[in-house]
FIBANU-670171 format. One record per residue (C-alpha): residue number from 1; chain; x, y, z. Coordinates in pm, 1 decimal, padded with zeros to 6 digits. Example, Ala and Ser with C-alpha at 12.3 -4.5 7.8 and 13.67 -1.06 7.14 Angstrom:
<nodes>
[1; 'A'; [01230.0; -00450.0; 00780.0]],
[2; 'A'; [01367.0; -00106.0; 00714.0]],
</nodes>
This chain:
<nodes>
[1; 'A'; [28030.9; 07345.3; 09154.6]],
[2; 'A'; [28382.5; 07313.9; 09207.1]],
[3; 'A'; [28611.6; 07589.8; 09000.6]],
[4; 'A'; [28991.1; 07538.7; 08958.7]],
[5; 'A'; [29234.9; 07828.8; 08914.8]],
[6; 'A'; [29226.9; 07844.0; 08554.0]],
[7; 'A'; [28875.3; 07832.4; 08511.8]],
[8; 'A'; [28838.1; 08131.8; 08771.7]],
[9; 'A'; [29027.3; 08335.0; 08587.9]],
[10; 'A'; [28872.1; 08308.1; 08235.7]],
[11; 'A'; [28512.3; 08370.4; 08395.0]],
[12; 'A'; [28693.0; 08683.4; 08617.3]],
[13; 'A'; [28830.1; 08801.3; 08305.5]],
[14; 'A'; [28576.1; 08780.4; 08060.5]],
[15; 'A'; [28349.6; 08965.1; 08281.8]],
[16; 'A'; [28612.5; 09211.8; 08338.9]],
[17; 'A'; [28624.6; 09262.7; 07977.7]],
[18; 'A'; [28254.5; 09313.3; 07909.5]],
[19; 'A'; [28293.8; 09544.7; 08181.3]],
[20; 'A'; [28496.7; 09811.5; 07982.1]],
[21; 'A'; [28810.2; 09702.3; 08163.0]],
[22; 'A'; [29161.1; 09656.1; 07925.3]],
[23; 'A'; [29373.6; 09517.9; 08153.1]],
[24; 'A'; [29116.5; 09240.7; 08220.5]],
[25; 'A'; [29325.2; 08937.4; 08258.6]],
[26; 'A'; [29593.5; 09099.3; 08443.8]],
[27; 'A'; [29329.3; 09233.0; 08706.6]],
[28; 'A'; [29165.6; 08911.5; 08778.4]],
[29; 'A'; [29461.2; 08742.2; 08825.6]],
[30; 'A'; [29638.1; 08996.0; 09089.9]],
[31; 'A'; [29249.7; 08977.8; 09253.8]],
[32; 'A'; [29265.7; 08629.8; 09284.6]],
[33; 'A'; [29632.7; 08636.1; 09412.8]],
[34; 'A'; [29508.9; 08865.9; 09696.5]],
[35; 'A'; [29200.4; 08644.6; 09762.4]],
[36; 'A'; [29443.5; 08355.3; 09795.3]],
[37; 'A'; [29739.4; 08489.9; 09941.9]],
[38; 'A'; [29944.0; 08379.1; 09643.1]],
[39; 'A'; [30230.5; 08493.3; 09456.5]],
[40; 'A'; [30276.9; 08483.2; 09083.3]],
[41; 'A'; [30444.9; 08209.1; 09083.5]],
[42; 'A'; [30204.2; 08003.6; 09283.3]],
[43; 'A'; [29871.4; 08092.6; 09047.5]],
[44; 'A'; [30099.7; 07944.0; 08759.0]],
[45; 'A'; [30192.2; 07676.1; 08914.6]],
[46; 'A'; [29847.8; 07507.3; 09037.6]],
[47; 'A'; [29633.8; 07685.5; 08731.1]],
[48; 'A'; [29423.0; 07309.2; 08761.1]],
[49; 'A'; [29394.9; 07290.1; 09158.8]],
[50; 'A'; [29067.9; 07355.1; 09318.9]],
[51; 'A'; [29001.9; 07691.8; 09446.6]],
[52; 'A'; [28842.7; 07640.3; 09825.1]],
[53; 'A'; [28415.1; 07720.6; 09773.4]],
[54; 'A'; [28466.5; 08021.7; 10045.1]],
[55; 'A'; [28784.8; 08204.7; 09880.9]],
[56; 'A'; [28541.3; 08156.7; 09496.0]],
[57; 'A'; [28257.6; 08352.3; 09657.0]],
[58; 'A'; [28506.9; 08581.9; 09797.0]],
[59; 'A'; [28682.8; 08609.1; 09430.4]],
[60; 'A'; [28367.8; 08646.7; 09234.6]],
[61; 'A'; [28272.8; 08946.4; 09496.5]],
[62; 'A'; [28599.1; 09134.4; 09493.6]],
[63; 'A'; [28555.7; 09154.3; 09081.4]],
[64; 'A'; [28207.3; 09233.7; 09104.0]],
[65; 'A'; [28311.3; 09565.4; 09224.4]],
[66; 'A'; [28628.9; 09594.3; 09008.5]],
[67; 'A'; [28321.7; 09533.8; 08715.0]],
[68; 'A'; [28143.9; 09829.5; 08868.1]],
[69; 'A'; [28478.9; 09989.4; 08813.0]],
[70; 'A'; [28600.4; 10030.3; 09145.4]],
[71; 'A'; [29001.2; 10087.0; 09144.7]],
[72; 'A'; [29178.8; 09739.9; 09148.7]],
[73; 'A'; [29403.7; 09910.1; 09404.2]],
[74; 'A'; [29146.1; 10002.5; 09650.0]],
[75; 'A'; [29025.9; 09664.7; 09651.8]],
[76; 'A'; [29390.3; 09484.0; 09697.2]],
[77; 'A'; [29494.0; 09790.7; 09934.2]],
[78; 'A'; [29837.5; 09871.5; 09743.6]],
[79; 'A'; [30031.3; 09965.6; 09482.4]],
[80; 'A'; [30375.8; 09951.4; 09377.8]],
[81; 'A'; [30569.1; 10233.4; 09327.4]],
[82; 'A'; [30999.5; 10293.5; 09279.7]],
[83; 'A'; [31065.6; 09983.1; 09527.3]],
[84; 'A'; [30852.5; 09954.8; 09755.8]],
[85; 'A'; [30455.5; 09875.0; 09817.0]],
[86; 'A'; [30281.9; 10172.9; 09960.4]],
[87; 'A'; [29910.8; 10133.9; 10125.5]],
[88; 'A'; [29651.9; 10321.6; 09942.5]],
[89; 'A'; [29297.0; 10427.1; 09990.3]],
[90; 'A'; [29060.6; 10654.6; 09865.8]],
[91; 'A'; [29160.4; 10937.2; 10022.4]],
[92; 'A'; [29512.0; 10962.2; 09842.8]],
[93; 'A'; [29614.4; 10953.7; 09452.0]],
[94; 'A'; [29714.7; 10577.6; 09342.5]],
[95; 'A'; [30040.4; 10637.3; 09259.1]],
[96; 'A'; [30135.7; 10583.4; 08856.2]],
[97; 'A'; [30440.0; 10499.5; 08720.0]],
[98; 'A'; [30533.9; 10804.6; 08546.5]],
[99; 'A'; [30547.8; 10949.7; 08879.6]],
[100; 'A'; [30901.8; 10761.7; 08942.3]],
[101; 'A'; [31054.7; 10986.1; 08723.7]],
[102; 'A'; [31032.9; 11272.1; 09022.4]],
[103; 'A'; [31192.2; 11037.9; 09231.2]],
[104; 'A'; [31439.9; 10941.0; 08933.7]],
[105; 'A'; [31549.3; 11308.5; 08912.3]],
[106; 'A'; [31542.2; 11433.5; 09263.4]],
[107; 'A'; [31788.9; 11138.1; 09312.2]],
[108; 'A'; [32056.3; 11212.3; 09036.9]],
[109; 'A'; [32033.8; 11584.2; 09146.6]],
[110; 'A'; [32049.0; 11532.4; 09542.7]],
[111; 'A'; [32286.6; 11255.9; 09576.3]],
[112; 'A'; [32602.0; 11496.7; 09492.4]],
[113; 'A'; [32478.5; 11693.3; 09807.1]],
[114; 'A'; [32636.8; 11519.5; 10202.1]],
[115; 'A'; [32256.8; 11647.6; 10378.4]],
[116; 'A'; [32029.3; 11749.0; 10125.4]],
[117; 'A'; [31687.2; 11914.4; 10266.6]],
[118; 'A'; [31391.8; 11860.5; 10020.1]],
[119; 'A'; [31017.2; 11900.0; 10079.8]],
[120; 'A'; [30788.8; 11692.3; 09882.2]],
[121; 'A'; [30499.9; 11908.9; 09838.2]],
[122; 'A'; [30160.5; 11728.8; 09847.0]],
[123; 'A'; [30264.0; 11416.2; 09970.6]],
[124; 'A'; [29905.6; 11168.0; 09962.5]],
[125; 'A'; [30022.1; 10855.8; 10001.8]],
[126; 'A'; [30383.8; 10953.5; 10078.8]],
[127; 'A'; [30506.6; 10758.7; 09765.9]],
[128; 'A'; [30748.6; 11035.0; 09627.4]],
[129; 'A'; [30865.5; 11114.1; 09959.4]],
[130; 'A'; [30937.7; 10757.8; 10148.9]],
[131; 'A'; [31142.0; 10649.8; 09790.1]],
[132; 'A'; [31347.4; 10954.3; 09786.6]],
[133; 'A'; [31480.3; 10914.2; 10170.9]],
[134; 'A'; [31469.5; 10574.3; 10187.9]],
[135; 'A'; [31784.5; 10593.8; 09917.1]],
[136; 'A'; [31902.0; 10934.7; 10012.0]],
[137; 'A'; [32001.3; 10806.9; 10436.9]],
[138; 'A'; [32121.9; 11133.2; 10541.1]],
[139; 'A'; [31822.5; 11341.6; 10351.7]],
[140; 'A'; [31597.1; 11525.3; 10558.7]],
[141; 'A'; [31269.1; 11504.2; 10406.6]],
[142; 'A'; [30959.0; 11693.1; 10453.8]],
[143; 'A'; [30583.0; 11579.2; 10359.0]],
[144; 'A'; [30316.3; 11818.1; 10318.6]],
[145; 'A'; [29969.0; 11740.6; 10280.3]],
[146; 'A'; [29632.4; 11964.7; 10299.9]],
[147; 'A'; [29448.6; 11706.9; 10317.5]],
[148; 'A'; [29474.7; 11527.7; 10721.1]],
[149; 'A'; [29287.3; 11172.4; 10583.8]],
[150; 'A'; [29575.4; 11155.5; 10312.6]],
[151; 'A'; [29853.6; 11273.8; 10580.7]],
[152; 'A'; [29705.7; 10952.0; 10836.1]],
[153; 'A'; [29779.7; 10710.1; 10499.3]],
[154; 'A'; [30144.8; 10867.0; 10435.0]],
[155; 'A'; [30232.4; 10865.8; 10836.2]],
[156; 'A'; [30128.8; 10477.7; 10790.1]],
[157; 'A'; [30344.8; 10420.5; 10522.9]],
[158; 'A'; [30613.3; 10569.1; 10664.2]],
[159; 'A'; [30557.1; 10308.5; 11023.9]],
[160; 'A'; [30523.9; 10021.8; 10773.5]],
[161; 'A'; [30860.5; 10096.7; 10580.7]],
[162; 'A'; [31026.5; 10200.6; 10892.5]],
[163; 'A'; [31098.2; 10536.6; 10790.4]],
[164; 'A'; [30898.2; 10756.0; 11049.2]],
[165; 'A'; [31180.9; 10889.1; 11197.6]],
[166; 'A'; [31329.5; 11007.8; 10838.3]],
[167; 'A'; [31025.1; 11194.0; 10764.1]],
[168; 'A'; [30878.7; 11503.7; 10870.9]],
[169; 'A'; [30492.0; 11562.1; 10787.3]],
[170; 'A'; [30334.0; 11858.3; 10817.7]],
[171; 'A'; [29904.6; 11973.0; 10712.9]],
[172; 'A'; [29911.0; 12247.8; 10517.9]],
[173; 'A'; [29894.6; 12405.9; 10177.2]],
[174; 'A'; [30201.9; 12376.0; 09958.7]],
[175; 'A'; [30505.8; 12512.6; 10119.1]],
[176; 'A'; [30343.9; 12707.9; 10357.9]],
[177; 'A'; [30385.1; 12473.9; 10671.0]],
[178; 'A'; [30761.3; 12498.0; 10629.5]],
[179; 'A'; [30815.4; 12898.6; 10646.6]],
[180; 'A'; [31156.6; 12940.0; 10696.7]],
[181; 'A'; [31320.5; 12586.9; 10633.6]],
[182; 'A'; [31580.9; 12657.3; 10345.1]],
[183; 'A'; [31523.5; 12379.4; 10104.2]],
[184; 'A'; [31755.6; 12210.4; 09829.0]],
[185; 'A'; [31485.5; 12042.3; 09648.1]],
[186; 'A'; [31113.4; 12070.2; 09607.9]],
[187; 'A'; [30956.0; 11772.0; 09448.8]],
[188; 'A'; [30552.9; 11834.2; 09336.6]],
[189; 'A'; [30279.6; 11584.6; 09145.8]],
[190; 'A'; [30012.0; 11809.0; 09231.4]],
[191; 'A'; [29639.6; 11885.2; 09093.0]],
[192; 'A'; [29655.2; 11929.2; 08714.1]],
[193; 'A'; [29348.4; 11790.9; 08565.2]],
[194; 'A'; [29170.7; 12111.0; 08437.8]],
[195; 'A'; [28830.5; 12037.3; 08579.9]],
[196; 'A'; [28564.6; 12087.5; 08297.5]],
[197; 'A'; [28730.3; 11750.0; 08177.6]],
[198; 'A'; [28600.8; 11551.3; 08456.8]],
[199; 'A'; [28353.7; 11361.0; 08250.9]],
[200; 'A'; [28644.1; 11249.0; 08019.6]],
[201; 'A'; [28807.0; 11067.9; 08271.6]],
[202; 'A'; [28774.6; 10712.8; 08334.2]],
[203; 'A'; [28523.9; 10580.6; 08585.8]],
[204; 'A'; [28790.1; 10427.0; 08874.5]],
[205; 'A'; [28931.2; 10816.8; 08861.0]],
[206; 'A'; [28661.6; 11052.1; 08878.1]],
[207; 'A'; [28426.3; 10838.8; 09095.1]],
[208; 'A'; [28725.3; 10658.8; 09344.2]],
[209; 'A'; [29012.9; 10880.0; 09357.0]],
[210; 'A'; [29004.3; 11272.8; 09594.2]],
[211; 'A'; [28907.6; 11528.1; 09384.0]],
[212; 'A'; [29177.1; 11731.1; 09576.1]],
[213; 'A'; [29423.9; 11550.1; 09403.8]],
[214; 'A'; [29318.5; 11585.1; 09105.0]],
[215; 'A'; [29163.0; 11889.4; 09038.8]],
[216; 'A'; [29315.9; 12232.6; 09136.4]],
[217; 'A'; [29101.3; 12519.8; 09280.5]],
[218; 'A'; [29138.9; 12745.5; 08983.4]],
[219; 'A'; [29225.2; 12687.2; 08615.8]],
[220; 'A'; [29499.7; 12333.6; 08545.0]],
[221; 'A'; [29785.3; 12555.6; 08612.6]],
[222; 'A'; [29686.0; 12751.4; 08875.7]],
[223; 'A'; [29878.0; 12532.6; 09151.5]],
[224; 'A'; [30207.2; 12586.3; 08987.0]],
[225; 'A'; [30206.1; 12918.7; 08967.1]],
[226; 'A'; [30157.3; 12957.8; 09348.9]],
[227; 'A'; [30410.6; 12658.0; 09395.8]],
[228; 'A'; [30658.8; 12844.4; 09169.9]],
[229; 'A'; [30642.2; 13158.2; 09344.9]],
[230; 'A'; [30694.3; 12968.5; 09685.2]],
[231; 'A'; [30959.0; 12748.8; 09588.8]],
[232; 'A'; [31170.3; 13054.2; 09454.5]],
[233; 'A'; [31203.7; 13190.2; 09819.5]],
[234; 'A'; [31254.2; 12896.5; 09988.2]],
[235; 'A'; [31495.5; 12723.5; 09769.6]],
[236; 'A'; [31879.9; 12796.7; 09839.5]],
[237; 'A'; [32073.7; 12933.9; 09571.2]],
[238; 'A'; [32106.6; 12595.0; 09323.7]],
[239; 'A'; [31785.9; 12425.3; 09439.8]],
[240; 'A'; [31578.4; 12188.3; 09215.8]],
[241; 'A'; [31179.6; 12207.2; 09140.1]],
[242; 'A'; [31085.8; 11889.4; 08976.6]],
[243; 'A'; [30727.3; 11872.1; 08888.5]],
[244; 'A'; [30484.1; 11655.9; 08702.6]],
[245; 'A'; [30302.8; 11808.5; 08463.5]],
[246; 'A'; [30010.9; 11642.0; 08267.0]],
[247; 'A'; [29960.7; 11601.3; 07896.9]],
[248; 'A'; [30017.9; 11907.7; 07689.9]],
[249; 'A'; [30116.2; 12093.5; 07970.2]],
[250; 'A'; [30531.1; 12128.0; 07964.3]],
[251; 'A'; [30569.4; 12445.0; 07765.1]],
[252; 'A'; [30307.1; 12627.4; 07987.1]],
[253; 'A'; [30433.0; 12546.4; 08294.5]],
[254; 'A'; [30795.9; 12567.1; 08205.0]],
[255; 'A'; [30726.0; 12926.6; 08145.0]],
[256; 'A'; [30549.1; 12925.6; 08472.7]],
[257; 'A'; [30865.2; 12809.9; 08617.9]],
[258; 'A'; [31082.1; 13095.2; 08432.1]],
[259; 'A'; [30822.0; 13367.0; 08480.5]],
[260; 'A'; [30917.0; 13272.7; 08898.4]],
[261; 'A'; [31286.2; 13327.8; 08851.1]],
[262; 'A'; [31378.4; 12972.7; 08809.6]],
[263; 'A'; [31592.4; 12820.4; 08490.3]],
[264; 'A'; [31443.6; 12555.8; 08321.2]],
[265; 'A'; [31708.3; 12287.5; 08270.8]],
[266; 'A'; [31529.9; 11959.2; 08141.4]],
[267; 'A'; [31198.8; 11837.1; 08020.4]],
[268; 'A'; [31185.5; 11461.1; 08072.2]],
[269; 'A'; [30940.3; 11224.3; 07856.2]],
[270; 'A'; [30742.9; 10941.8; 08045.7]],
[271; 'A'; [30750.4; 10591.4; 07846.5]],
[272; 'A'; [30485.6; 10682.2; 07622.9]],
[273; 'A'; [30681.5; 10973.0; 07508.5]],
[274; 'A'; [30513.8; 11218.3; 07688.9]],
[275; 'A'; [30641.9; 11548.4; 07815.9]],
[276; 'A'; [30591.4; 11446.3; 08170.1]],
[277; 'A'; [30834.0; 11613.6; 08468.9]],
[278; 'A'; [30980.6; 11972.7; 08470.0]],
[279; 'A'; [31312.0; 12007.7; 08591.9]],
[280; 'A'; [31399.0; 12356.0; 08677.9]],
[281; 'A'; [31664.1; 12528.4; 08936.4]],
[282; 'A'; [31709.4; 12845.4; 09102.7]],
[283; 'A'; [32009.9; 13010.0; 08952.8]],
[284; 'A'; [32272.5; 13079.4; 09183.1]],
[285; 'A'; [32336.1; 13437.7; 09340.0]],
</nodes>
């Protein structure tokens, strides 16, 4: 039988719903937008038109596995983040909003500077990075990434935004792959989820997204201590850290931060009011 647009949608949605899902009429419609090819604009526009038989059994496919929970992003191939659209798969983090206020700081810090030289530390998809240069022209910007799948996805998103010459990726753990490059700026979202919470986390994250992302070798904080130490040395006299932290975690790892040597100059709340990115500098000699 022959489905328009609107009718699509409720179905999509109310399954979506039953499903566990929240944002279940927003995901079926950016679903069937991908399916079709169609911006916003266009789904409001012909909400009674006929959807083609072919592109309804490939819509009621696509959010059978967002029903089994399978990330929305995985299954469009993107997400937005700062201004652009950055590829994603399962081997790297989906970028989240919140994570734009790294890229928020790093910029009001760096821009007083005629050649800043920043490492983003743990790149994935290359999100944090390919913002920051893409406003800061005469940056020079290094990626690192330990894991090589993730690396491939942030190399390609640096060829699709035509930044591949402004970028320098290395493999490697934290700063390690950069011994001996002075920096100006480190910029971190690294592994923070303390890992005897993995049950608690929602489906599309503990079964979709890398583990290496999310979860950090030793106890939640353990990454920043190392990073903290690292960053220290390699920072010139005046450099920025700016880290995300997760929930709970600001005091902790600001002390972290000042344990390392570094001064702790702002704790910035995301939009729900959450502590959410340490800003901290090394203190001039």
């Amino acid at each position: 039988m022959a489905r328009d647009v609107a009718r699509l949608l409720e179905s999509a949605a109310a399954r979506l719903a039953a499903a566990g899902i929240d944002s279940h009429l927003l995901d079926a419609t950016r679903l069937l937008r991908h399916v079709l090819g169609w911006s916003h604009a266009q789904l409001l526009a012909a909400s009674r038109e006929t959807v083609p038989a072919d592109a309804a059994r490939r819509f009621d496919a696509i959010v059978a596995q967002r029903a089994r929970r399978r990330p929305l992003q995985h299954l469009v191939g993107s997400q937005a983040f700062w201004r652009h659209e950055f590829r994603v798969t399962p081997d790297v983090l989906i970028p989240r909003p919140e994570t734009e206020l790294i890229v928020e700081q790093a910029l009001a810090r760096l821009r007083v500077l005629p050649r800043p030289v920043l490492a983003d530390v743990g790149t994935g998809s290359g999100n944090i990075a390919l913002s920051v240069v893409a406003e800061l022209r005469e940056a020079e910007v290094h990626a690192t990434e330990l894991s090589p799948a993730a690396l491939e996805v942030a190399r390609d998103n640096a060829r699709r935004l035509g930044l591949e010459s402004r970028v320098r990726f290395h493999q490697g753990d934290l700063l390690a792959p950069l011994a001996g490059i002075r920096l100006d700026a480190v910029l971190s979202n690294p592994p923070y989820v303390e890992p005897a919470g993995r049950d608690s986390l929602p489906p599309e994250v503990r079964d979709h997204e890398p583990a290496l992302a999310l979860f950090p070798p030793g106890d939640a904080l353990s990454v920043y201590r190392r990073l903290a130490g690292q960053a220290s040395k390699a920072l010139n006299p005046g450099g920025w850290l700016i880290v995300e932290v997760g929930f709970g975690q600001a005091d902790a790892v600001a002390g972290i931060l000042r344990d390392a040597g570094l001064s702790v100059v702002e704790v910035v709340r995301d939009l729900q009011d959450i502590p959410r990115t340490v800003v901290a500098r090394r203190v001039a000699a």
